[in-house]
N, C-alpha and C positions, 0 to 999 in steps of 0.2 A: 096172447102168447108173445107178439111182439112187443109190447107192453114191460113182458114177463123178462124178454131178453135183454133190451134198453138197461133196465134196472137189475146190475147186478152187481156183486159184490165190490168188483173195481170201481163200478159206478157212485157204490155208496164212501168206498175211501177219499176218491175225487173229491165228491162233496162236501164231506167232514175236514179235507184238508182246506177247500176255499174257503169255508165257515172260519176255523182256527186263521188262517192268514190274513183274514177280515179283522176279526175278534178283538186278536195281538196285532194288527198290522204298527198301533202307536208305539208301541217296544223293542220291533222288531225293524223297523226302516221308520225311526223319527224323523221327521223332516223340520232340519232346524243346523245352521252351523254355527252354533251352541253346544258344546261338550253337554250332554243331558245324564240324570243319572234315576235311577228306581228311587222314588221318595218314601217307601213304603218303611215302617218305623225298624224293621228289623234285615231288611237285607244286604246292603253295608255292610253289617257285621259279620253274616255267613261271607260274603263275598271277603272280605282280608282272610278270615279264618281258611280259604280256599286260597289266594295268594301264599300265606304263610308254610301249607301244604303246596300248595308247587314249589317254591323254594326247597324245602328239605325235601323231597324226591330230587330237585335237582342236587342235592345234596348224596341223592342213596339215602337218607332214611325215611324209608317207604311207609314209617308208621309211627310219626313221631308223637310223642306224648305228651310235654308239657309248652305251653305257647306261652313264653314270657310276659307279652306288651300286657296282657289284663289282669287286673287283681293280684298282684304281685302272683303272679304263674300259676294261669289254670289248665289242668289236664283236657287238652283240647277235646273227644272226645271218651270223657268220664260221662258227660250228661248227652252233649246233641251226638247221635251216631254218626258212623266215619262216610256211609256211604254217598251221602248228598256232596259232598264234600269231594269225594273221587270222583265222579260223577261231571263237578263244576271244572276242576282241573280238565278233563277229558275235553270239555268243550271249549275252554280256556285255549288248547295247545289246539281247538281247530280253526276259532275264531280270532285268537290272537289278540283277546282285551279281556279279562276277567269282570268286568261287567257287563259288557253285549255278553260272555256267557253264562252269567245269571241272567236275561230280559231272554235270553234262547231255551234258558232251562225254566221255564215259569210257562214258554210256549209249546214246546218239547213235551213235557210232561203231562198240558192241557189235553195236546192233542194222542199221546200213546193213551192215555184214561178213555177220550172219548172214540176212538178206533175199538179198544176190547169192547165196545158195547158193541159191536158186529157178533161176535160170539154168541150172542141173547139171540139172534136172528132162528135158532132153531125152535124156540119156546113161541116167539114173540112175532114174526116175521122181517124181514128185512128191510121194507120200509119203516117201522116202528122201531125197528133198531137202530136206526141209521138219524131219524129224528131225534132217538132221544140220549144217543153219542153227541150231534151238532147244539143238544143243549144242553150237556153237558159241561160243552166248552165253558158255558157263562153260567153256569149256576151261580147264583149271589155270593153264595157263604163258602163257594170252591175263586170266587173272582176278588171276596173281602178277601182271605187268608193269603193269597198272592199277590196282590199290589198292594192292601193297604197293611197288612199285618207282615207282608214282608219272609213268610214264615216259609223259607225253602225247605229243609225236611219234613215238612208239613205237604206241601205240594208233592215233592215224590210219592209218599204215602197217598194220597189222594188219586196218584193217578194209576196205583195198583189196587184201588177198592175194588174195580168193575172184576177186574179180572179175578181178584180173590173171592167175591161171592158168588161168580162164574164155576170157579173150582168146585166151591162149598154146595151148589147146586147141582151140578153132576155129579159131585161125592153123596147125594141123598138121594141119587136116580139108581135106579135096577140094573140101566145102561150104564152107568159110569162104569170109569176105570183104574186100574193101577194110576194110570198116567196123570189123571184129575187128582188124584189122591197125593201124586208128586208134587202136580203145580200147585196144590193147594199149601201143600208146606212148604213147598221154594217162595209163594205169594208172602205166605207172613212170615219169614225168617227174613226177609228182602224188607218187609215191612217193617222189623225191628228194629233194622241196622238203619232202617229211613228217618221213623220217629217211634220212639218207644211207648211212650201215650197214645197214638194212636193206633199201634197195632193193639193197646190193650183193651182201646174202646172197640175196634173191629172187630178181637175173638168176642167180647161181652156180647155185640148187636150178633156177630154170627151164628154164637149158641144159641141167643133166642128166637134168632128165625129158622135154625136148624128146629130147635125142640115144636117151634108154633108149627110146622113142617109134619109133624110126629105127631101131634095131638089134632092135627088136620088128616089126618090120615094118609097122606100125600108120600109119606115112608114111614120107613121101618124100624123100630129100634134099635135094632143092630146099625143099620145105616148113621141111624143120629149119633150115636157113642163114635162111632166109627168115626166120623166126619170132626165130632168133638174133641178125640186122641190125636188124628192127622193136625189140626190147627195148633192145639198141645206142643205138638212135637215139634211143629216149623219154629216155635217160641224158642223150644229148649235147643232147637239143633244154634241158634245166636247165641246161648247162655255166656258163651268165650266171652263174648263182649256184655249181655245183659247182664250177667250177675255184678263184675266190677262197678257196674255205673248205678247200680240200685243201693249198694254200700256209700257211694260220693256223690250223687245225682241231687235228685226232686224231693226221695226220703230223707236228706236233712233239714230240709224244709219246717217249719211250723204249722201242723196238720189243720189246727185252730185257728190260724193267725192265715192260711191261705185259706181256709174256706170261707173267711169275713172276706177275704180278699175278690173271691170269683165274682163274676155279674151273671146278676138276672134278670130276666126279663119278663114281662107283659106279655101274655099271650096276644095282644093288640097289638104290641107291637111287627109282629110275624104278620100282620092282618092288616096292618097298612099301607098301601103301596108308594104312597105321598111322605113315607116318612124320611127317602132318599133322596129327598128335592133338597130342603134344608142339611143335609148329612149323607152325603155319599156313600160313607164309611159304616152307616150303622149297620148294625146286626139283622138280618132280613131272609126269613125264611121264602115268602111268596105265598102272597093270598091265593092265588089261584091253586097252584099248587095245593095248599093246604085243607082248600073247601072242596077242592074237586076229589083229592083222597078221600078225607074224611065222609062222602056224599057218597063215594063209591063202594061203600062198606054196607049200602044200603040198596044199592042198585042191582038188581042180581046177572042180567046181562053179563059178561064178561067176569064175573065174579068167581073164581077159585082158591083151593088153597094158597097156591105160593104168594097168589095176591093178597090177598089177606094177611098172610105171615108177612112180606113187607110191609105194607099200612100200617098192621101196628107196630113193628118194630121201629119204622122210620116216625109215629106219631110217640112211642115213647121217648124215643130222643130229643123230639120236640120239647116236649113236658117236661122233664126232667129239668128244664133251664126258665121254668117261670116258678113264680112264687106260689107256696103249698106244694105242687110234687117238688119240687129243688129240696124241701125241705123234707121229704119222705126218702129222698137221694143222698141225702147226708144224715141220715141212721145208718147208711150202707157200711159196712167194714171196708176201709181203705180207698172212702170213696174220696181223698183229696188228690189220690192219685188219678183219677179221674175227672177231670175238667169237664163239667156238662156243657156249657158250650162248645166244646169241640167235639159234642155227638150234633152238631147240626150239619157240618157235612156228611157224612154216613145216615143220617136221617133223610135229607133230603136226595142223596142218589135212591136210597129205597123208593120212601114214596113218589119219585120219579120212575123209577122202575115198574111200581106197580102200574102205574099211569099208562106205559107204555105196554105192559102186557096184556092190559084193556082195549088198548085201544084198537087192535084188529074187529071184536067182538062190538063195540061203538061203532065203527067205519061201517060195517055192513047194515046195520040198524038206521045207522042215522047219519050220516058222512059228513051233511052240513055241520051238523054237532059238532062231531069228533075233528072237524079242521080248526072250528071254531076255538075249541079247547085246545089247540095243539098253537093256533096264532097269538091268544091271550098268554100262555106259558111264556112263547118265545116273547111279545112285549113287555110281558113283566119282567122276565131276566135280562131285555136288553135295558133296562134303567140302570144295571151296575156295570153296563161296557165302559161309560167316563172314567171308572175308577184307574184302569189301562192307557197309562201315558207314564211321560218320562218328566222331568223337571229339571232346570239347573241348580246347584245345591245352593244354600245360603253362601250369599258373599263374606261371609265374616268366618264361618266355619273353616274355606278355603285356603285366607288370610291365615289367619290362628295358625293351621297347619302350615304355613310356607314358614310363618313367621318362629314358628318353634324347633324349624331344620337350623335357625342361626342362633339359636338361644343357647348358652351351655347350663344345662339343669340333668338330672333324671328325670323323677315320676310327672305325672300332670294328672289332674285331678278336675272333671268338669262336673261343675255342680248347677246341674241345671234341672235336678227332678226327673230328667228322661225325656223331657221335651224338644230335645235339638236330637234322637232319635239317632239312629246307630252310623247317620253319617258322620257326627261328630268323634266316634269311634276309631272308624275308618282312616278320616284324613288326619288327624291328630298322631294314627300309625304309620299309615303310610306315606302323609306328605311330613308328618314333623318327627318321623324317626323316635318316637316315646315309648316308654314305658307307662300303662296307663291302670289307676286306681281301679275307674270304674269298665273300661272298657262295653262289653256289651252281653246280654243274655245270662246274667248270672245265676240262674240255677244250673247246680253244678260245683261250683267255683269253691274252694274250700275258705276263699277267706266271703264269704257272702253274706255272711251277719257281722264280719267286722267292718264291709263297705258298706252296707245298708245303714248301720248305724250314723253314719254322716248325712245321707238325707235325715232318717229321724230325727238327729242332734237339729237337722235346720228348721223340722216342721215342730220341735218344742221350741227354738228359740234359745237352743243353747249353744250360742256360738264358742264358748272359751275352749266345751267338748268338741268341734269344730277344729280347731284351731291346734289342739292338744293332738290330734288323729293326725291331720294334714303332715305336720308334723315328723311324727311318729314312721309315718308310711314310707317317707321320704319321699314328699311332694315339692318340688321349685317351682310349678307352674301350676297356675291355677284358673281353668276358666271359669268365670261366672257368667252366669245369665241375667240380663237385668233386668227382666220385668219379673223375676222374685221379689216376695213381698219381704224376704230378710237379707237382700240384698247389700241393700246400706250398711246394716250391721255387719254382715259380713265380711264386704270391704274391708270397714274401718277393721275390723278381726285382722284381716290378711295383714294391711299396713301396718299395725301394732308388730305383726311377727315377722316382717321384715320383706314381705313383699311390696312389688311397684307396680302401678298399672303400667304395662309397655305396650299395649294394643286396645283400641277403645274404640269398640263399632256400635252398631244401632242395635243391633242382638244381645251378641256377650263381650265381656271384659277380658283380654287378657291380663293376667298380673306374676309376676314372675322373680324369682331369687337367685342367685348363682347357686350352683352345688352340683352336686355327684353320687355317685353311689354312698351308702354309708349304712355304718350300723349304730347298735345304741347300748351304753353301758345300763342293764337292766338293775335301777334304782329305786325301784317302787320300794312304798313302805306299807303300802292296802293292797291286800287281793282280795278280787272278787271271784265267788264260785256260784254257778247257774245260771239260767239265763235272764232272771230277774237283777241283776246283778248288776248290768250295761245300766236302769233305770237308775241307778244311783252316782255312776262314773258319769254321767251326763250332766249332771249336777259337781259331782265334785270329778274332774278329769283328774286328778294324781292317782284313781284307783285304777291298777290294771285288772283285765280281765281274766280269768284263768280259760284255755282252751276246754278243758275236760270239764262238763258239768255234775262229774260224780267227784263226791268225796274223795270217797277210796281210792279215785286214781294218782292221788298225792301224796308222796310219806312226808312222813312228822316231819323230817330234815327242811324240806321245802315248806312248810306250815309257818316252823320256827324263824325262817329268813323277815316275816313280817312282823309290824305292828299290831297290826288291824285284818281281820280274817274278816268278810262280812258273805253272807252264805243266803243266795235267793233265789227260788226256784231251781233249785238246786236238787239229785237225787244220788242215786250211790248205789252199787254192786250187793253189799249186804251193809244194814242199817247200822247193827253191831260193831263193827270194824267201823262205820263214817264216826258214829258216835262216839267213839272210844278213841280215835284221834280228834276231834273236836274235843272232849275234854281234856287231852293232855295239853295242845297247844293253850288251851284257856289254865289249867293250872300253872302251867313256862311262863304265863305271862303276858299272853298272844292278848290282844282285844276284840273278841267274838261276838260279831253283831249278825242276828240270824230273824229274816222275815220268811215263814211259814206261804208266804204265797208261794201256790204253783209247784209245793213240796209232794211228796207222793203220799196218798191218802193209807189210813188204817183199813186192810180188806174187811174189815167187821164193823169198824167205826163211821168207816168212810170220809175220817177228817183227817187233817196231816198231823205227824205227832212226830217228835225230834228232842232225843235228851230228855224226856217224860214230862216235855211240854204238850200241848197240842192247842190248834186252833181251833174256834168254836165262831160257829159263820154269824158276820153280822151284817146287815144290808144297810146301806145312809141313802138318805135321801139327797135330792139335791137342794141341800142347808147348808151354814155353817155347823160346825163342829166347837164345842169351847172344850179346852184341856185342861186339865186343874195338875198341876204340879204341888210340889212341897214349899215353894216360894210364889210364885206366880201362874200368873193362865195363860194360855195360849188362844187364839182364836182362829180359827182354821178357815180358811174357805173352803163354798161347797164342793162334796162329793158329788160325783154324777152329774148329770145335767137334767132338765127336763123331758129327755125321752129317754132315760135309760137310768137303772138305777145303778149303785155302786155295792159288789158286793166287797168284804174281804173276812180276815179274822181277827179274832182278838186274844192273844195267847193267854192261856190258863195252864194252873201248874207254877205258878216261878215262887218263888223263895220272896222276892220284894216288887212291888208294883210301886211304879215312880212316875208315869205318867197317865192318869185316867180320865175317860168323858161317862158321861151318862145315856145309856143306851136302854130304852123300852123299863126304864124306873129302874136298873141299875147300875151298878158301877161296873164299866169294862177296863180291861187295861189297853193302852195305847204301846208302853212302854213299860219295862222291868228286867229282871235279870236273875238266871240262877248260880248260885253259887259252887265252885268246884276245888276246893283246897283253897286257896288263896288268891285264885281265877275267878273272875264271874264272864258269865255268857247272857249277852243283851236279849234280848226277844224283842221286837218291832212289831205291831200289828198295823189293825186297819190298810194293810195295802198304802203303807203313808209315803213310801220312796217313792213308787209309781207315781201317786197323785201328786208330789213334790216337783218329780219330771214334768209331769203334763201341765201341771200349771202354772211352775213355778212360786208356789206360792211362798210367800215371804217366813211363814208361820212355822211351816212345816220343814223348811230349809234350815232355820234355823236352831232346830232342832235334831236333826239329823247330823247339822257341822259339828251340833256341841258332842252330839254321840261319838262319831268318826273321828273328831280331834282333827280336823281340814277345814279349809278356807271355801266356800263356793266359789265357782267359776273362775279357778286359778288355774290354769294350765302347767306343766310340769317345765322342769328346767332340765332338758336335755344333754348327757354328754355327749356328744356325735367321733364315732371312729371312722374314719374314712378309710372306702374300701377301692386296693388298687389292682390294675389289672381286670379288673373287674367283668365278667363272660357270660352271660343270660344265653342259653340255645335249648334246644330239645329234650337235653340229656339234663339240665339242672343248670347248677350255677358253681361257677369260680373265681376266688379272688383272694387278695392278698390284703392282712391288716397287720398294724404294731400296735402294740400296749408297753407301755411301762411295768404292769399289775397282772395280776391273774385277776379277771375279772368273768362276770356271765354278760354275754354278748347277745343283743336282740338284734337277730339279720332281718328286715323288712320283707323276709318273702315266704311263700305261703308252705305252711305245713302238712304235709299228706300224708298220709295212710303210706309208708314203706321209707319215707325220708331216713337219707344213712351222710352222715356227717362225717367227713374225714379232715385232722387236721395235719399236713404234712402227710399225709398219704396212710395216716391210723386213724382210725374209727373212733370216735369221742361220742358220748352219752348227750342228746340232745331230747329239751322239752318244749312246751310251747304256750306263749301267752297270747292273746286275741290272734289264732289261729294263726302266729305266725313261729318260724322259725329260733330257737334259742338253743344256745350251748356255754358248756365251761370253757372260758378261751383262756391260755398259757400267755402268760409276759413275753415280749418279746414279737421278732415278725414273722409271720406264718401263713402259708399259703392253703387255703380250705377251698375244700371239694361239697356244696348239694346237691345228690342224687336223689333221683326217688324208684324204686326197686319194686317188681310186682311181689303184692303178697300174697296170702295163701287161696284169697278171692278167686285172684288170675287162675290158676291150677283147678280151682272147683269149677270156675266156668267152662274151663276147657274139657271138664271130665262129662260135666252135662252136656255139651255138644256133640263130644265121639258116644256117649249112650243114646243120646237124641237121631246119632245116625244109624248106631246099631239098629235099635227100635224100628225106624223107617226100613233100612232094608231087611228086617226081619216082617215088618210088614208087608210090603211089598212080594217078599219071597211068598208067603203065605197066600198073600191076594191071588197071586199069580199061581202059584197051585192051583189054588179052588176055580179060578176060570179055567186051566185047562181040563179039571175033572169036569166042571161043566159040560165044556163042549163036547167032552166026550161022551155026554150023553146028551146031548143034544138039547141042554138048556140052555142054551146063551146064544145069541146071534151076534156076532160083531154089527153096530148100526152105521150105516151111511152119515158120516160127517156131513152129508148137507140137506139131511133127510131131519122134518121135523118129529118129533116124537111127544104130541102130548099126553100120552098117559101116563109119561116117565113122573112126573110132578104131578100125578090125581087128577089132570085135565081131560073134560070129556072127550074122546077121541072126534 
């Protein structure tokens, strides 16, 4: 009994708090007088985006929308939600540094996560609660995602797991209540606005351990729907804000091109404890953890439903992120929206959880045991405590940044692959006062596949497309990284376009031009349509991009402005309509160069067909290719390589075939063309632009320049309009320009979903090429307004929230009926808050 009183609730907060101020003490009171900063790859980046936000509150605008310095203006959050972010301010105005209040909010967040495990104290008991909140603190894959991935709305989210499966578990008890049924929807409506991915991995793992709950017998079906809607509901009561960011977010993404993207892992890897010696940073579930779960699925001692239901839900999370299941995980519908490795936090609190609701039922049986297992847990997660320190940031990054407060330029562009990590971000904004290309975290960002394209241009090696972008963007500054392997070249790129090195450290390069805002008289004479379409501008940069990948979002008027139409991976609203302007611009005279890759398939055929073409699939090995023309041959380098083969098509259907190989004994076509009045429309096959890009191959370039009537690796010759007055805030952008000409004017900054162009305070018709900004501009000088206006998105989200609340307090009202008829007859007992109840979850009494 005295024992009993020693240890109690206060007792276990004490505890849990020395553990956390142990944990974090390196983040929290560094010892060093050295300015130190989080080296972790991404928080920098939250941290300005938190700066940026105190600013405009101290502004009064308490909910500002577009954040200039990145990507020429991304909707701050459209993708990462707002609340981490007020959150960081809060701490900001009590610490008075916005970075000691990110190393506070990484601590903060540790320890509210690892306190709600007190709450489990009724199932579990209070010593097993109270241990397995203090290892909570350092859970590997809860200690990677905060110091080395940086990932603060990641963190908030984490540290409302405990309490949201808290919720979800007295919403499946007989005893639960309205109130559970409350916090369970305030838990993930708080989880949305935190991180929207991971509250969407939380409902997935919570319905399955609800339903494994249900098929354990442990509740009721009523309960499990019940507990299914309430989660449902906390989603939708956010919609205000989820639905806009799900139209401009992670869904414009490449579903395909991100899941080559995700990593997997080695079940052995999870399984080895040594693999943190050499890599701090790596991915590490916990052997122990993993063999003791798994082992206890056999042990029957302490074995029940709800244990069980975590085991396996936290061992599917596991799985899901090694090779073979990963690969049974992406059959799933919409499963890129779902990142398996970020089910290894929620994985690993379960099968921790489970751990600890054993271990009462161990301790009695076997005590040495059960300490044993509880001291090998804590050693194994204390190997990822190094990862928790501070660092001084690179000296060259700091430079750069002082050095470009004296520079007079706009944009800055640092091409370093992502390796100089979101500090370079950071002080590039806040010590060099820039507007910044790449800024940080781009998903989201509407111009995100026209900034990505500039890494890609570096990792094919097509500097000129380099150079043509930089350009374009309106970059004067430019860092580079120099332990890039196309460094050299790229240099020498810069200096040809009239940059200097004016800063030169052991890291990166500064290089830098005079200029200002400005825009571009839009002189293209090739447009590109889809998203195959960049693989050829990268090769010949004079092709601009079109924003929209459907045909039909273009009329003939705007078709007729070019020479050159060229149309890749490209699709359209209805086929008939794309079709039917395709062949008029080809009969006007347009020259229509159209490759079938990446087109949308025949639902009956299942090939792509366009114009009463279609492609018929061919696979190359990795060989050369020989092309026979009507004059001479061609000789291709290989397709594919030796682990992978090359598929593409070979158009059938055309009127004349002009360039052919031999494929399995017969003749395919490479190249040909159908006739349209006095128009012909080209057909490209083999995937030959792509394989042109990736390899540059001399063969195939040369071939495609003769198609396109363009030079390879010319960059275009710009007219530049300089914009004055010039105004980047919250609200859009304002400025003043002169023409001689009515001309159409390309503004460098990004186009969104509601953008309204005003010139002289009337509204003018705006469109857009490589996701940026375009309109008809008037002779003469004039002062323009970019705004960006909610559209009809805004409205629907806000509709699904006030029904999301109706729903809750209509449930609610209803729950609460039925308890009071309850008690009025005498079935329901209100339970003692500190009274344990194991039959509530199937547990033997």
């Amino acid at each position: 009994m005295k024992a009993r009183y020693l240890f109690n609730p206060v007792t276990s907060i004490l505890l849990i708090v020395l553990v956390a101020l142990f944990c974090y003490r390196g983040i929290l009171f560094p010892a060093s007088d050295v300015r130190l900063y989080p080296w972790a790859s991404d928080t920098m980046g939250h941290v300005l985006k938190a700066e940026y936000l105190q600013q405009q509150i101290a502004r009064r605008n308490f909910y500002p929308d577009l954040f200039p310095d990145w990507y020429m203006g991304l909707q701050a959050f459209r993708y990462h939600p707002p609340l981490p972010y007020y959150l960081l301010v809060g701490l900001t105005y009590i610490t008075g540094d916005s970075v000691v209040a990110a190393n506070w909010f990484i601590a903060v967040c540790a320890l509210f996560g690892a306190l709600t495990w007190l709450l489990y104290r009724r199932w579990i008991g209070l010593l097993p609660a109270t241990i397995g909140g203090a290892l909570f603190l350092f859970l590997p894959d809860n200690v990677r995602v905060a110091l080395a991935e940086g990932n603060l709305p990641r963190v908030l989210a984490t540290a409302l797991l405990p309490l949201a499966v808290y919720c979800l578990l007295r919403t499946l008890e007989e005893t639960g209540t309205h109130w559970h049924r409350l916090g369970l929807v305030l838990c993930f409506a708080t989880i949305v606005l935190s991180h929207t991915m991971m509250a969407a991995i939380y409902a997935v793992c919570c319905g399955l351990l609800a339903v494994l709950c249900w098929l354990g017998q442990a509740t009721t079906l009523r309960r499990t729907i019940l507990a299914v809607v309430t989660v449902g509901l906390g989603v939708m009561l956010s919609g205000w804000w989820l639905l806009p960011s799900l139209t401009g977010g992670i869904t414009d993404l490449d579903a395909s091109a991100m899941t080559e993207a995700l990593a997997v892992f080695p079940l052995t890897n999870y399984l080895n404890p040594g693999l943190r010696a050499g890599n701090p940073e790596a991915v590490y579930v916990g052997v122990v953890l993993l063999l003791v779960a798994a082992a206890g699925l056999f042990i029957r001692r302490g074995r029940n439903t709800p244990v069980v239901a975590l085991t396996l839900t936290g061992m599917v999370g596991v799985l899901i992120t090694t090779p073979g299941f990963n690969d049974l995980f992406n059959a799933l519908p919409m499963h890129n929206l779902l990142w398996p490795l970020r089910f290894l936090g929620v994985a690993s609190f379960m099968l921790l959880l489970a751990l600890m609701w054993r271990l009462p039922a161990w301790s009695q049986r076997a005590p040495v045991l059960a300490f044993i297992v509880v001291a090998l847990l804590a050693a194994d997660h204390a190997r990822s405590l190094p990862l928790i320190h501070l660092r001084p940031p690179r000296e060259d990054v700091v430079a750069i940044g002082n050095r470009l407060a004296t520079l007079h330029g706009w944009r800055e562009a640092t091409l370093d692959q992502s390796r100089l990590g979101s500090a370079a971000s950071y002080f590039f904004s806040a010590l060099g006062g820039r507007e910044q290309l790449f800024g940080w975290a781009y998903q989201g960002a509407r111009t995100a596949s026209t900034v990505a394209a500039l890494n890609e241009a570096m990792r094919f090696g097509n500097v000129a497309y380099l150079r043509d972008r930089l350009t374009l963007l309106g970059t004067d500054d430019v860092v580079l990284l120099n332990e890039l392997d196309v460094a050299p070249e790229v240099a020498e790129a810069l200096v040809e376009a009239g940059f200097r090195p004016d800063y030169a450290g052991d890291t990166a390069t500064l290089y830098h031009r005079d200029g200002g805002p400005r825009a571009y008289v839009a002189d293209w004479h090739v447009l590109g349509i889809g998203r195959g379409a960049r693989a050829l501008a990268y090769l010949f940069p004079q092709i601009v991009v079109g924003t929209s990948t459907r045909v039909d979002d273009y009329s003939l008027e705007e078709l007729l402005r070019y020479q050159t139409l060229v149309l890749s991976g490209f699709d359209w609203h209805h086929r008939q309509t794309a079709e039917s302007l395709v062949r008029q611009a080809a009969e006007a005279g347009v020259r229509v160069v159209i490759d079938l890759t990446g087109v949308p398939t025949h639902p009956l055929a299942r090939i792509p067909r366009f114009l009463d073409v279609w492609g018929e699939r061919v696979i190359l090995a990795d060989a050369p290719v020989r092309v026979y023309g009507r004059d001479r041959t061609f000789d291709l380098e290989p397709f594919g390589d030796n682990a992978s083969l090359w598929y593409g098509h070979t158009p059938q259907g055309l009127d004349t075939e002009v360039l052919t190989f031999e494929y399995v004994g017969e003749t395919a076509a490479v190249l040909g063309y159908k006739t349209y009045g006095n128009g012909r429309v080209w057909f490209v096959g083999i995937n030959l632009p792509y394989h042109a890009a990736l390899t540059r191959d001399p063969a195939a370039t040369e071939i495609l320049a003769d198609l396109l009537g363009l030079p390879p690796d010319t960059p275009s010759a710009y007219e530049a309009v300089p914009l004055t007055n010039y105004v980047a805030d919250q609200s859009g952008y304002a400025f003043t320009y002169a023409l001689t000409r009515p001309d159409t004017l390309l503004v460098p900054v990004a186009y969104h979903d509601g953008t309204v162009i005003t010139v002289d305070g009337r509204p003018v018709a705006g469109h857009s090429f490589e996701k940026l900004v375009a309109f008809e501009a008037p002779a003469g000088e004039h002062v323009v307004e970019i705004r960006v206006r909610p559209t009809r998105i805004y409205l629907l989200g806000r509709l699904v929230s006030v029904l999301a609340l109706l729903g809750l307090i209509g449930l609610l009202l209803w729950e609460k009926g039925v308890f009071v008829r309850l008690s009025r007859t005498g079935r329901t007992q209100r339970p003692d808050p500190g009274d344990r109840h194991p039959a509530d979850l199937g547990l033997p009494a």
